[in-house]
One Martini backbone bead per residue (centre of mass of N, CA, C, O) as a GRO file, in nm:
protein
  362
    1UNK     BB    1   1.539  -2.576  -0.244
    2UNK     BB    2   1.186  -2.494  -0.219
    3UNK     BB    3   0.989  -2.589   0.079
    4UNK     BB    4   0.643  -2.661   0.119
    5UNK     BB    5   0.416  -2.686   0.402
    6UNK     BB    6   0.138  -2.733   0.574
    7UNK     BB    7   0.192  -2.666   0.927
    8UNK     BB    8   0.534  -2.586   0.869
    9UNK     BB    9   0.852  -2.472   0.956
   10UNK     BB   10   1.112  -2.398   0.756
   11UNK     BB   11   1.462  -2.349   0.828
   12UNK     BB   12   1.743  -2.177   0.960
   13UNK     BB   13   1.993  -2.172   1.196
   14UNK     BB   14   2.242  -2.044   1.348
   15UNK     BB   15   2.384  -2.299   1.157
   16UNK     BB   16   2.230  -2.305   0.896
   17UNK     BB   17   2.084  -2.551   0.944
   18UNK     BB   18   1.788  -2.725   0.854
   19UNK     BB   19   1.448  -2.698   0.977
   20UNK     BB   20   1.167  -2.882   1.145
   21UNK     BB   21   0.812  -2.815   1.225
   22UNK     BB   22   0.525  -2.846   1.375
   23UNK     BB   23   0.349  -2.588   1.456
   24UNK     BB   24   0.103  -2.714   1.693
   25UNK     BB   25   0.309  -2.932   1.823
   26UNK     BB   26   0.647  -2.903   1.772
   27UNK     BB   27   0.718  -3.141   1.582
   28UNK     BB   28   1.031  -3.302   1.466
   29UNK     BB   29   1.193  -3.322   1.194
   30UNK     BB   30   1.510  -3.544   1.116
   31UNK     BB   31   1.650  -3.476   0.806
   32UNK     BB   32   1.830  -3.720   0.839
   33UNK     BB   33   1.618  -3.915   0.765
   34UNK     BB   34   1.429  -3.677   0.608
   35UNK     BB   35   1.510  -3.501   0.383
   36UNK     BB   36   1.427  -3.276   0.225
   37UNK     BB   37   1.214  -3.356  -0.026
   38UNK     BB   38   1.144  -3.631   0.069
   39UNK     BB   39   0.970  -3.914   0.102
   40UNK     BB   40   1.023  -3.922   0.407
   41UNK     BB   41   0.940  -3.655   0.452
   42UNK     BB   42   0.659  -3.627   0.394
   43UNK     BB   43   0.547  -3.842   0.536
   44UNK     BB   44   0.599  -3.774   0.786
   45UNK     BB   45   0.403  -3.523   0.778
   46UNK     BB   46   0.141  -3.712   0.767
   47UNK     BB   47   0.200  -3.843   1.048
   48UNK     BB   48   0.178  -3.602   1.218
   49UNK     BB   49  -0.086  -3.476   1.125
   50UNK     BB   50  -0.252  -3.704   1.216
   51UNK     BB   51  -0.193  -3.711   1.493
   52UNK     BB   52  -0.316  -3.416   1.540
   53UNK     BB   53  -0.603  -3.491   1.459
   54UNK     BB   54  -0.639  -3.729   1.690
   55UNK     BB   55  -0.564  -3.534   1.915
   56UNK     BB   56  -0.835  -3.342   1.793
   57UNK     BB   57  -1.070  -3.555   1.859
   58UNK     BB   58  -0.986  -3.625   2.180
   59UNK     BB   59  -1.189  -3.613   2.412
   60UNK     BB   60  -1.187  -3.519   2.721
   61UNK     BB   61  -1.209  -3.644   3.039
   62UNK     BB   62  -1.390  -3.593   3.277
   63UNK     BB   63  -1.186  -3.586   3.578
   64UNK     BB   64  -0.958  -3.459   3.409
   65UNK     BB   65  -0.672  -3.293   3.302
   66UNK     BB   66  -0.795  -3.242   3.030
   67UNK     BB   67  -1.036  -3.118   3.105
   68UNK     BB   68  -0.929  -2.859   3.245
   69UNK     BB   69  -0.736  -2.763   2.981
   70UNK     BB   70  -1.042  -2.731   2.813
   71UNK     BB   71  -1.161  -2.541   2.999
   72UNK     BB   72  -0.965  -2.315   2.986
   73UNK     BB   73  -0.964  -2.241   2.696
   74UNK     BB   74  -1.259  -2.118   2.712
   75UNK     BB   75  -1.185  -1.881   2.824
   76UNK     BB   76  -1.148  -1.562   2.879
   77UNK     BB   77  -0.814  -1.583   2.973
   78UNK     BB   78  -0.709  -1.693   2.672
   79UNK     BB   79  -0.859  -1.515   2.476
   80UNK     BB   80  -0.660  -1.252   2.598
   81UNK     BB   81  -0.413  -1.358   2.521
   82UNK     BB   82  -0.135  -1.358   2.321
   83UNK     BB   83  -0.067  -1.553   2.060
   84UNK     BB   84   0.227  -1.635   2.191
   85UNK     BB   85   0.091  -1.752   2.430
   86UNK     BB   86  -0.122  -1.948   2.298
   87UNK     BB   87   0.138  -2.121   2.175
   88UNK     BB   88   0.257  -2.207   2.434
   89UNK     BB   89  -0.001  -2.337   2.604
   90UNK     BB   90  -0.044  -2.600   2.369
   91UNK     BB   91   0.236  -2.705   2.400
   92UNK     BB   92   0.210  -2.810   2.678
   93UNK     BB   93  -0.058  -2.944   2.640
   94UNK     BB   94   0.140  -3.163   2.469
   95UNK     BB   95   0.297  -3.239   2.706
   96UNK     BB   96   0.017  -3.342   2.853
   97UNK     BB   97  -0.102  -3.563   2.690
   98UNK     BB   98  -0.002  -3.851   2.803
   99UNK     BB   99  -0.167  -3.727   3.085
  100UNK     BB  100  -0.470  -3.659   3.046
  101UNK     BB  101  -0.637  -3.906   3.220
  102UNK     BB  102  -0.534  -3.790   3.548
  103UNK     BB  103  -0.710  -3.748   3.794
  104UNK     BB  104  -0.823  -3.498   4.004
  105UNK     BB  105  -0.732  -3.644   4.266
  106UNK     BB  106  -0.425  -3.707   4.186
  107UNK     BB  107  -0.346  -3.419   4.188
  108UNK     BB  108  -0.039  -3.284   4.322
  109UNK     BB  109   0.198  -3.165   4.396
  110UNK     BB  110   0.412  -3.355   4.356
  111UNK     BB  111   0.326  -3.453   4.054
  112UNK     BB  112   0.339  -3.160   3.938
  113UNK     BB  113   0.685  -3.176   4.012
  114UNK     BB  114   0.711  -3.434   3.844
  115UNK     BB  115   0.634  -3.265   3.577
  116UNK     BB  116   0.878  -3.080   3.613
  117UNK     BB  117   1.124  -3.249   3.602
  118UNK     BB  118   1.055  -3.378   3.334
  119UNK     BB  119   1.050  -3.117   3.156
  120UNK     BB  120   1.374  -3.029   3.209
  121UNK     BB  121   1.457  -3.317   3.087
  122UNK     BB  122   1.325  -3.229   2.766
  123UNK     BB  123   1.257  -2.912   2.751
  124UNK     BB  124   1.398  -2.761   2.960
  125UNK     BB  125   1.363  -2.520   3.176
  126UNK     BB  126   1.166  -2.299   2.999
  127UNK     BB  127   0.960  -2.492   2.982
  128UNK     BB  128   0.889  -2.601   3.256
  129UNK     BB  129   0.789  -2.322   3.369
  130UNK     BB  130   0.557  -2.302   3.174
  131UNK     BB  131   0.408  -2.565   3.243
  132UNK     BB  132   0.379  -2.449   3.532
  133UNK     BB  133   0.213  -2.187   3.454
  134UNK     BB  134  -0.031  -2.342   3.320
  135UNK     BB  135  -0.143  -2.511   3.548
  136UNK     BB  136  -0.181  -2.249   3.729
  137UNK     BB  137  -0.394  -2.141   3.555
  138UNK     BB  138  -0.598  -2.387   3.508
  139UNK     BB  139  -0.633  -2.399   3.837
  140UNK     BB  140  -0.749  -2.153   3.927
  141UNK     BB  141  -1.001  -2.144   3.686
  142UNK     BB  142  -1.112  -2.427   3.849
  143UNK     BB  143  -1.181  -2.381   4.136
  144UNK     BB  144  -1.452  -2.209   4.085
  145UNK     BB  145  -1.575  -2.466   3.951
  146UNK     BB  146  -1.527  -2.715   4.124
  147UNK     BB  147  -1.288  -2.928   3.995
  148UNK     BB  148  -1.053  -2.817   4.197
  149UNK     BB  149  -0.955  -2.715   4.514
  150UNK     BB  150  -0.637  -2.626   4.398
  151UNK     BB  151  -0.307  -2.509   4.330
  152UNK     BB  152  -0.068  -2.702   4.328
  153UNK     BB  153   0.144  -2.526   4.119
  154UNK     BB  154   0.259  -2.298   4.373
  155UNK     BB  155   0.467  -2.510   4.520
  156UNK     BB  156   0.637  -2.491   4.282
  157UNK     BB  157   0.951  -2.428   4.215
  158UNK     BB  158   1.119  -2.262   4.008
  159UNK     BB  159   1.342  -2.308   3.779
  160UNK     BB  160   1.669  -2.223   3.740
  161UNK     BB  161   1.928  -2.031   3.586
  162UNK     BB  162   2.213  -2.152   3.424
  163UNK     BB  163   2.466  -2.007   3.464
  164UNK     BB  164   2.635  -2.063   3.197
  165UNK     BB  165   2.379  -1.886   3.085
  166UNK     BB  166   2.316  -1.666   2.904
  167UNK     BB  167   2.130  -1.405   2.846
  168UNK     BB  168   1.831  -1.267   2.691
  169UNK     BB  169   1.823  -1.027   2.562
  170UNK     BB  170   2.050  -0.832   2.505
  171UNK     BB  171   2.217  -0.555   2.483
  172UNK     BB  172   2.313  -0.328   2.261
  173UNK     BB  173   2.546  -0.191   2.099
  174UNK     BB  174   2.629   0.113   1.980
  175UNK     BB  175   2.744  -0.047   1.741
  176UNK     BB  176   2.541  -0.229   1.645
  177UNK     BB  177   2.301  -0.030   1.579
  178UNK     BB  178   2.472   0.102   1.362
  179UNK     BB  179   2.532  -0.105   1.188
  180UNK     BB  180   2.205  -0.221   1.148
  181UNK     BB  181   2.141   0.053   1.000
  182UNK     BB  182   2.370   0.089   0.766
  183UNK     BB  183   2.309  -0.216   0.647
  184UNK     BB  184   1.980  -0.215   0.597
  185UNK     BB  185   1.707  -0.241   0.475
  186UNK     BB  186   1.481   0.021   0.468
  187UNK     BB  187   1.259  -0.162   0.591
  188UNK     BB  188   1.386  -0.248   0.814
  189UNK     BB  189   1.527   0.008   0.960
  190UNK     BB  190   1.238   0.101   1.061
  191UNK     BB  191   1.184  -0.120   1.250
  192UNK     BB  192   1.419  -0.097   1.429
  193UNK     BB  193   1.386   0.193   1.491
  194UNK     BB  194   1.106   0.172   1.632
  195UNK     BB  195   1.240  -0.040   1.852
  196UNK     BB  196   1.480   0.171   1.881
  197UNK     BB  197   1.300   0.435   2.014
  198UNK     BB  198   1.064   0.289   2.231
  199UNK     BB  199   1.068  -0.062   2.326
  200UNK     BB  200   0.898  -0.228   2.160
  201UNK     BB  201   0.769  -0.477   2.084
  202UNK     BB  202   0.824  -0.673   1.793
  203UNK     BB  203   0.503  -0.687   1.754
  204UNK     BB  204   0.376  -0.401   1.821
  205UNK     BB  205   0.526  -0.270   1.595
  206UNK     BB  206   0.397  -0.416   1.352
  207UNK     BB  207   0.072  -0.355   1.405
  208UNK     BB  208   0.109  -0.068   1.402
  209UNK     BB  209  -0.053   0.184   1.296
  210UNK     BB  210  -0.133   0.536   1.190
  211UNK     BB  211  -0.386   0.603   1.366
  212UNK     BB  212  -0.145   0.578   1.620
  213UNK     BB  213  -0.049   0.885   1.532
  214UNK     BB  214  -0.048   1.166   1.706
  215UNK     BB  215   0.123   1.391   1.586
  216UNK     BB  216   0.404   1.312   1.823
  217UNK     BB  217   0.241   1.034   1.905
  218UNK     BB  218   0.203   0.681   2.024
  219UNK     BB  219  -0.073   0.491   2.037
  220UNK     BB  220  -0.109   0.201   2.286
  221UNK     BB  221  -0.097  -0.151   2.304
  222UNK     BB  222   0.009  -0.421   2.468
  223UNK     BB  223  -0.038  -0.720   2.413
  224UNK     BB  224   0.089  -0.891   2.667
  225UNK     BB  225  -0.122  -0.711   2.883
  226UNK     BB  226  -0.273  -0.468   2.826
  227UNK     BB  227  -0.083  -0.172   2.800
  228UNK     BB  228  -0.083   0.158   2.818
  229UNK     BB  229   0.073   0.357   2.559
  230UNK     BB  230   0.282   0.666   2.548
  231UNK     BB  231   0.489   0.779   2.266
  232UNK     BB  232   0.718   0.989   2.190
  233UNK     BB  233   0.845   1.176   1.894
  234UNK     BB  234   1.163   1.153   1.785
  235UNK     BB  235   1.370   1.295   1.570
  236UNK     BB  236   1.523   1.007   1.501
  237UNK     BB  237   1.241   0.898   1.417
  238UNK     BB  238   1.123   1.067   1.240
  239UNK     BB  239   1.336   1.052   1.011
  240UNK     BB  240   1.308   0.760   0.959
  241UNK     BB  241   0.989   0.748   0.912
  242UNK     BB  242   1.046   0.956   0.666
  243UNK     BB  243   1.264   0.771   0.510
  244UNK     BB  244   1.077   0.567   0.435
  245UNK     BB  245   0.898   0.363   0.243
  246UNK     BB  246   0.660   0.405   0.026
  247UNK     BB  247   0.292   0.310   0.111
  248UNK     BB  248  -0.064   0.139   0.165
  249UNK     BB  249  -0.059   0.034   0.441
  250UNK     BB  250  -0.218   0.036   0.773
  251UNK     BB  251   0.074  -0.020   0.858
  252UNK     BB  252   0.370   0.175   0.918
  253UNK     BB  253   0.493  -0.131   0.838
  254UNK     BB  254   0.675  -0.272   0.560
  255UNK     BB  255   0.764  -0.435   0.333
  256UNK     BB  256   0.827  -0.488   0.068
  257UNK     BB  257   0.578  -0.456  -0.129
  258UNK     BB  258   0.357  -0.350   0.062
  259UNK     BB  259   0.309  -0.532   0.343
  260UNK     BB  260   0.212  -0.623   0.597
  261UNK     BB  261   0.359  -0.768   0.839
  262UNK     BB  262   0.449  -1.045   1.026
  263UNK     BB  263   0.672  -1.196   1.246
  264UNK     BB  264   0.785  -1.437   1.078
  265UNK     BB  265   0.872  -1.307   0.853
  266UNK     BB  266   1.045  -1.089   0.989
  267UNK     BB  267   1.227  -1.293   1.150
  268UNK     BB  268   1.382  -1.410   0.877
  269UNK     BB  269   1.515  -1.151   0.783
  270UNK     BB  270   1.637  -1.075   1.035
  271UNK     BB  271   1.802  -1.367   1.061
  272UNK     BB  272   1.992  -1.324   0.795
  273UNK     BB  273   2.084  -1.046   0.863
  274UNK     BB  274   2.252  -1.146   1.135
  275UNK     BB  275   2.415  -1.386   1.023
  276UNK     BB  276   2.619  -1.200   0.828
  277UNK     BB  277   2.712  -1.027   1.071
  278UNK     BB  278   2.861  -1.239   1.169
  279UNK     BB  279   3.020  -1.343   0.972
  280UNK     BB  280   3.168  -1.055   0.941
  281UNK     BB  281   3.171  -0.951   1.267
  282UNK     BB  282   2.980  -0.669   1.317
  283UNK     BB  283   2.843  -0.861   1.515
  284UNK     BB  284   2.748  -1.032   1.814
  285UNK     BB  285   2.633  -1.286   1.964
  286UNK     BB  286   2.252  -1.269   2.034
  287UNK     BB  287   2.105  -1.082   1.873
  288UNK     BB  288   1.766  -0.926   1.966
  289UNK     BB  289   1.475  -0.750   1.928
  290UNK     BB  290   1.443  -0.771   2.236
  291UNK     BB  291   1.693  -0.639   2.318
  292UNK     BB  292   1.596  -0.316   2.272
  293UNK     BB  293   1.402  -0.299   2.537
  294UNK     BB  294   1.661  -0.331   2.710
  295UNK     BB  295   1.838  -0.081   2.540
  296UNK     BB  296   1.666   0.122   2.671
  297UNK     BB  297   1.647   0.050   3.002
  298UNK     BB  298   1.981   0.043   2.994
  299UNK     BB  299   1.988   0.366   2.933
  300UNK     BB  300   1.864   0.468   3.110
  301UNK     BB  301   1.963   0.392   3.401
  302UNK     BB  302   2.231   0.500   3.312
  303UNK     BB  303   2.065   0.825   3.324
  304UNK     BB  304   1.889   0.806   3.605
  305UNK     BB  305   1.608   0.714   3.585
  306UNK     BB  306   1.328   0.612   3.725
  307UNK     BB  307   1.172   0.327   3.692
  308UNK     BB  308   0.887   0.480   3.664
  309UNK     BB  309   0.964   0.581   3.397
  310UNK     BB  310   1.037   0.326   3.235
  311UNK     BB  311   0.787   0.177   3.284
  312UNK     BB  312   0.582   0.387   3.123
  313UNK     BB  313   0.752   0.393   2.856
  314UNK     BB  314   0.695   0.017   2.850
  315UNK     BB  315   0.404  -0.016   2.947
  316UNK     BB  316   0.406  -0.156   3.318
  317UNK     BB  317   0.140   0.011   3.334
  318UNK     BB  318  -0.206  -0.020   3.504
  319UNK     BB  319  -0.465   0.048   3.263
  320UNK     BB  320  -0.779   0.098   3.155
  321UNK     BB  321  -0.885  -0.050   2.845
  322UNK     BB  322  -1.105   0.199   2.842
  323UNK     BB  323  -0.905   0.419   2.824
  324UNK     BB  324  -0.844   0.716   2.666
  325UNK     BB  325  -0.579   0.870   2.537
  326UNK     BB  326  -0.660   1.145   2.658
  327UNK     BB  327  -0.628   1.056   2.941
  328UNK     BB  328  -0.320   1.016   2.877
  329UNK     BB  329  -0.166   1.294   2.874
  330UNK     BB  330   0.034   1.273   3.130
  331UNK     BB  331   0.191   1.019   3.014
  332UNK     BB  332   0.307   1.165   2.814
  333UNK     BB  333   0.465   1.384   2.888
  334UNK     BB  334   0.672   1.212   3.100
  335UNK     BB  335   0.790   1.051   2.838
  336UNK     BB  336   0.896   1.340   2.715
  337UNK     BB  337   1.103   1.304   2.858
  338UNK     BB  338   1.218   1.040   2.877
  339UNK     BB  339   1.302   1.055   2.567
  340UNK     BB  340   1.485   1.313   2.586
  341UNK     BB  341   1.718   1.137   2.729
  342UNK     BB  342   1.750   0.913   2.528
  343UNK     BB  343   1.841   1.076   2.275
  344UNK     BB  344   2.063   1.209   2.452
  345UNK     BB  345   2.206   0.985   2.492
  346UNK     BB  346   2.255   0.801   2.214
  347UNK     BB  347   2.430   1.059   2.101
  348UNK     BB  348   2.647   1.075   2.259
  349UNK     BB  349   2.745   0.737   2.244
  350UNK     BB  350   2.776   0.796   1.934
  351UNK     BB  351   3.047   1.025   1.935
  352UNK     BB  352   3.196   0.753   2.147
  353UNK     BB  353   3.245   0.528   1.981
  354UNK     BB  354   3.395   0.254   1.831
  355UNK     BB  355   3.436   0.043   1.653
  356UNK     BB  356   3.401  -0.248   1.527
  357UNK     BB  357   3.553  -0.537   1.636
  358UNK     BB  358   3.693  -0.836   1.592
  359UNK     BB  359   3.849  -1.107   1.758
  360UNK     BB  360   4.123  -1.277   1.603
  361UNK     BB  361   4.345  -1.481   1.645
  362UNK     BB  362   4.669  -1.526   1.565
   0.00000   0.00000   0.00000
């Protein structure tokens, strides 16, 4: 049974098992209570719905910690932040919004960190980092407004990463890589093949449209930072893209019906096809779109390239917004050196892989 709620997620976890919450708070609904599709699955719904409504009604008072977030919102670098970023700050948000009336005298570094260690007790050490950096982000831009002295949140130490954890976004092995293009649909094949032949970020890859290639390079903005790439078109990009099935959307990449994909979309299509291969053996847990721009990264840095050419291809120079593609030419060149490594060194390792196999215990 196939159900849709307006504002709300439904999917299947990585042990196939269905999970649903609410978009834009997070909240999640326990569905062994309310089994999906049931008269208390709807309420659920009902009442977390109207709960946002009453929370996004509830105007902040002058003078609190609600005043300086609804403050921050408004601003212009909250504006340009990717929108990735903005749906990550509005949950911090939702995370404070229990004390969002606690007056702006009473908040100091200790208040702060205690707010920081009681995140991390609720929503994870990586979650609670993100409150930490929202919270610095809102005092930041409030000391000049006279709201607020200082940032509090600077003093406060990020939680580190717990040893037994795994870190996210493992590079792919070259068995993984050749797996998942022989084995996707021609239309996913494409999105991967231009994520794994550039490092673009899979949200910035989704979105890059026809106009953004010239010639032989992709001329592009990466969401997150606002940093501009020049990447050149090797062989086995142009292959891939030549192959790619034919459509009329405005973006390079496109679904099978020929519309331009969404992230979430995409992401859920990635996430059935990942799990088939998991559970046939033919890759390991763990892997991750973004797993690929670190597969670029530790692929050029062990075939001797320094940081900053990799930094360069991977989009990681601050140059000015304002700046023309044509005046970025020299960063073509140099990157166009950077991809030819690339190439050479993924067909090397190609030539040398060994079949992938699960390990199996007797």
């Amino acid at each position: 049974m196939r159900v849709r709620v307006k504002g709300f997620k439904i999917f299947e976890d990585r042990h196939g098992k269905p999970r649903c919450y609410h978009r834009k708070t997070g909240h999640k609904i326990d569905l062994e209570k309310a089994p999906l599709g049931s008269a208390e699955f709807f309420a659920e719904c009902t009442r977390i719905t109207a709960l946002s409504e009453a929370m996004k009604a509830q105007a902040p008072k002058p003078g609190t910690l609600g005043g300086l977030v609804s403050a921050y919102f408004q601003t212009e670098h909250f504006g340009n932040l990717a929108d990735a970023t903005k749906r990550d700050y509005r949950k911090c948000a939702d995370f404070l919004h229990p004390i969002r009336d606690t007056p702006v005298s009473s908040i100091t570094t200790p208040l702060v960190a205690g707010i920081h260690d009681k995140a991390a007790g609720k929503i994870g050490w990586r979650r609670a980092n993100m409150v930490r950096t929202f919270l610095s982000q809102v005092f930041r831009y409030a000391v000049p407004k006279g709201l607020i002295d200082k940032d509090f949140a600077a003093g406060v130490i990020p939680k580190p990463r717990p040893k037994d954890r795994p870190y996210a976004n493992r590079p792919w092995s070259v068995a993984e890589r050749a797996a998942v293009l022989d084995r996707a649909a021609p239309h996913v094949r494409v999105a991967v093949a231009l994520i794994m032949n550039t490092g673009l970020d899979p949200s910035d890859a989704l979105k890059l449209t026809r106009n953004q290639i010239e010639g032989d390079t992709i001329w592009g903005v990466r969401g997150k930072t606002a940093h501009e790439v020049a990447i050149p078109i090797g062989p086995t990009l142009k292959a891939a893209l030549d192959a790619a099935p034919a459509h009329d959307a405005v973006t390079i990449l496109a679904t099978s019906t020929g519309r331009p994909w969404t992230y979430n979309g995409f992401s859920t299509v990635w996430h059935r096809f990942k799990k088939k291969l998991e559970a046939e053996g033919v890759v390991e847990p763990g892997l991750t779109l973004k797993g690929l721009r670190h597969t670029v990264a530790t692929t050029l840095r062990e075939a001797g390239l320094e940081e900053r050419q990799i930094a360069d291809l991977l989009g990681q120079k601050t140059p000015s917004m304002a700046r023309h593609y044509s005046r970025s030419a020299n960063l073509a060149d140099r990157n166009r050196i950077t991809m030819e490594t690339l190439e050479q060194e993924n067909e090397r390792r190609s030539k040398v892989v060994k079949s992938f196999t699960k390990n199996v215990k007797p």
